[in-house]
C-alpha positions in Angstrom: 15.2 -14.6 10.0 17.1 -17.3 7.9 16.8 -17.7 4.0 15.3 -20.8 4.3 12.1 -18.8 6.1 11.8 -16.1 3.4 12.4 -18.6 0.6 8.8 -19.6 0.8 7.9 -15.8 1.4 6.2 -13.6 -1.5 8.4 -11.3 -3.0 7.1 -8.1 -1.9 7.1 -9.6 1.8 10.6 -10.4 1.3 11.0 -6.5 0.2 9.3 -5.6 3.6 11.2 -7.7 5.6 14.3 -6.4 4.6 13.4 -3.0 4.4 11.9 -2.6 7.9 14.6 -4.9 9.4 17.2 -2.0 8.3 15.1 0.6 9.4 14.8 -1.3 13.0 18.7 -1.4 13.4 19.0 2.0 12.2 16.7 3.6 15.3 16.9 0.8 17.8 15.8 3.3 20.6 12.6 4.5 19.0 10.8 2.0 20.6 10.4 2.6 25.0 12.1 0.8 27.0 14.7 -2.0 26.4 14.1 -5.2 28.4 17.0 -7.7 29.4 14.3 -10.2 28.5 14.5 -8.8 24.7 17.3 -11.1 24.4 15.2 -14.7 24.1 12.8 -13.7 21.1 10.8 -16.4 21.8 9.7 -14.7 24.8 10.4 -11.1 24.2 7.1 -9.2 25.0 6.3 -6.5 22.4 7.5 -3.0 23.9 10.6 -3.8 24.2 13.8 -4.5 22.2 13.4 -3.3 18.4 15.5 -6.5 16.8 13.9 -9.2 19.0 10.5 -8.0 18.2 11.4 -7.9 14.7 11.6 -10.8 14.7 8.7 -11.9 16.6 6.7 -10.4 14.5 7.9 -11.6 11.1 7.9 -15.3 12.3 4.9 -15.3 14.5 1.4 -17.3 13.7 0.1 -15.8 16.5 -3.1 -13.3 14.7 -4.1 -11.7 18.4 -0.4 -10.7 18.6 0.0 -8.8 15.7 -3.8 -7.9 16.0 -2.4 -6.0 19.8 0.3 -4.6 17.8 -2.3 -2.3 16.0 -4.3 -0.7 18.8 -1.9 -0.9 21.7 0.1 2.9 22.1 3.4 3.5 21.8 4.0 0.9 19.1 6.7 2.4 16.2 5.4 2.4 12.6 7.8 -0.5 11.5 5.8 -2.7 14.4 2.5 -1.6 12.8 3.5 -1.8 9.2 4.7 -5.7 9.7 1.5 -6.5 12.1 -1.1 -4.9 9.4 0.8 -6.7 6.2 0.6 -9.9 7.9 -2.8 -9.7 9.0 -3.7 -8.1 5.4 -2.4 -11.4 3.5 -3.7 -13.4 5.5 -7.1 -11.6 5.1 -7.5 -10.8 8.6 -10.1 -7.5 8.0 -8.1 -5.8 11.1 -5.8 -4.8 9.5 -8.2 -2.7 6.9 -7.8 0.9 8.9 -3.8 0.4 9.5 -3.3 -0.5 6.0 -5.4 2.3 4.2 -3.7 4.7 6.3 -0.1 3.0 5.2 -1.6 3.3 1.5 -1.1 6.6 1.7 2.2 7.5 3.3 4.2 9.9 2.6 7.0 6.8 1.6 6.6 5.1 -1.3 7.5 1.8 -0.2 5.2 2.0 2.7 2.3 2.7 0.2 3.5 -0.5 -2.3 3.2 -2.9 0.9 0.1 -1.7 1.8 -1.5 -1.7 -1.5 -0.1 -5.7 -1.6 -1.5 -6.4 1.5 -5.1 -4.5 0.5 -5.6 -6.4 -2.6 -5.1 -9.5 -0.7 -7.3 -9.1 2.2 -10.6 -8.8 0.7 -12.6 -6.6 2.2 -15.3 -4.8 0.6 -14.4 -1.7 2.1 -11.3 -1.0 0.5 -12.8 0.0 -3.2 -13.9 3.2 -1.8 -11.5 3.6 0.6 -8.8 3.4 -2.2 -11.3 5.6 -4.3 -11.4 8.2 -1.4 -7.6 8.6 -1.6 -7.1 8.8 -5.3 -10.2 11.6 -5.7 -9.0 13.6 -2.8 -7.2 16.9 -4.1 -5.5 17.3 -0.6 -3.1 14.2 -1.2 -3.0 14.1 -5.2 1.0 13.4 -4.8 0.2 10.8 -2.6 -2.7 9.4 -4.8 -0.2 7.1 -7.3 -0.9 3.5 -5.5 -4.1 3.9 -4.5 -5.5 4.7 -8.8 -2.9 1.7 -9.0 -4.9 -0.5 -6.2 -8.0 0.2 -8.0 -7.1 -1.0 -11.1 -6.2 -4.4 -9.4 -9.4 -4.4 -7.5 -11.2 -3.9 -10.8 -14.2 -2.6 -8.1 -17.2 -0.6 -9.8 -15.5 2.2 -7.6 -12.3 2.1 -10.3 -13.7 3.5 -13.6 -15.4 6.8 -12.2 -12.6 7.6 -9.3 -9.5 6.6 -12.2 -11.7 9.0 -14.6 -12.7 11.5 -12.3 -8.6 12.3 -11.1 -7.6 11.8 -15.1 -9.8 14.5 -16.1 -8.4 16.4 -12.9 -5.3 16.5 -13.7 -5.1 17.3 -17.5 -5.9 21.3 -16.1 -3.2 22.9 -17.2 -0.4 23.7 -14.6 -1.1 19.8 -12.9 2.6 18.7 -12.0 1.2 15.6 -11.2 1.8 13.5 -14.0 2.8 10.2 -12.7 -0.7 9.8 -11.2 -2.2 10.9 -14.4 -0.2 8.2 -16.5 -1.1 5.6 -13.4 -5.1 6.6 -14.1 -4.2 6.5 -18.2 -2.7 3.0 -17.8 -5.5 2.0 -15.6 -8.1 3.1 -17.5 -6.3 0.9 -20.6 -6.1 -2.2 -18.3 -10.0 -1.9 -17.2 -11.6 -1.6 -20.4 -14.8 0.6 -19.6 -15.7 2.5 -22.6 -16.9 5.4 -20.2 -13.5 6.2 -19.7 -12.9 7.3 -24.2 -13.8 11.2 -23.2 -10.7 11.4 -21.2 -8.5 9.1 -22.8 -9.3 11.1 -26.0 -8.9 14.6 -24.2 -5.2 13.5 -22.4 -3.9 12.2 -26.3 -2.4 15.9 -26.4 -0.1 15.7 -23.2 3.5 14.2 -24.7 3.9 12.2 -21.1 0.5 10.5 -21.6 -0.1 10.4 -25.6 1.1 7.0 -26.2 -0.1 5.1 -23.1 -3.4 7.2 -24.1 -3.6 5.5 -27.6 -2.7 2.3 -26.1 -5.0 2.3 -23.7 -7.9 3.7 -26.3 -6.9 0.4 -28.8 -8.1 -2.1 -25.8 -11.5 0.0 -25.2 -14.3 -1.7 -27.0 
């Protein structure tokens, strides 16, 4: 892909792009087989060689393409990661499943792109969905961009899930303390004077005391 193409990317595609792209040349056999035909992108069909498709799929306007990309089997999580981004920001609804399960990967970065893509797409199922994930007590280390979505989406869902995990996690023992100062900040950026109680009760934890106060200043 040449600079002049990501130029008038977004950052965080540009971030993906790059990412993925490594990660492609680092396993190019984890995708069946390899096609001589692989070697013209332009007409490289999907399954089979990892750089060409790369490509194709970064630079293609084509929405049923990426949209196959998502249900066919046998597709690698790079392929799905690009295809449900894409469709995402261009708020193409889907995407929706692909990137909710993306939001809450196990890698970070995976979880960023999807939470960009999420906010972008528009879709009215994603406050809960991204409520879901923060609130479940299964995947509370893997909770930290979806609080962090819902603050963006500002959704009704935001207030009571961000509150609900905050008050969670100030049990004593909770190693989770990132997501705590996520649901802290959150809470600060959202304004809802439901969310004082908790504020007020995590002012004693030294990680989250002075985002707390912060956050308690901008309450009304």
């Amino acid at each position: 892909m040449s600079m002049d193409t990501l130029s008038v990317m977004d950052e965080e595609l540009r971030s993906l792009v790059d990412r993925l792209r490594d990660e492609v040349a680092a396993k190019p056999a984890d995708w069946t087989t390899y096609a001589s035909a692989a070697h013209d992108p332009a007409t490289c069909d999907p399954t089979t060689h990892g750089l060409a498709v790369y490509d194709v799929l970064v630079a293609t306007h084509d929405h049923e393409l990426l949209a196959r990309v998502l249900v066919e089997p046998g597709r690698p999580l790079w392929a799905r990661e690009i295809a449900a981004f894409r469709l995402g920001c261009a708020g193409d609804r889907r995407a929706f499943e692909a990137l909710v399960l993306l939001l809450n990967h196990r890698d970070p970065e995976r979880c960023v792109s999807a939470a960009h893509a999420l906010a972008r797409l528009n879709d009215p199922r994603t406050p809960r969905a991204a409520a879901a994930l923060a609130t479940n007590t299964l995947r509370t280390a893997y909770a930290l961009h979806p609080v962090r979505l819902l603050t963006t989406l500002r959704a009704p869902e935001a207030v009571p899930a961000l509150v609900a995990t905050l008050h969670r996690l100030l049990a004593p023992g909770e190693q989770h303390w990132r997501v705590a100062l996520a649901c802290v900040e959150g809470l600060g950026q959202l304004g809802d004077r439901r969310a004082r109680p908790v504020l007020t009760a995590a002012l004693p934890h030294p990680r989250l005391a002075r985002a707390a106060a912060q956050a308690l200043e901008r309450l009304p």
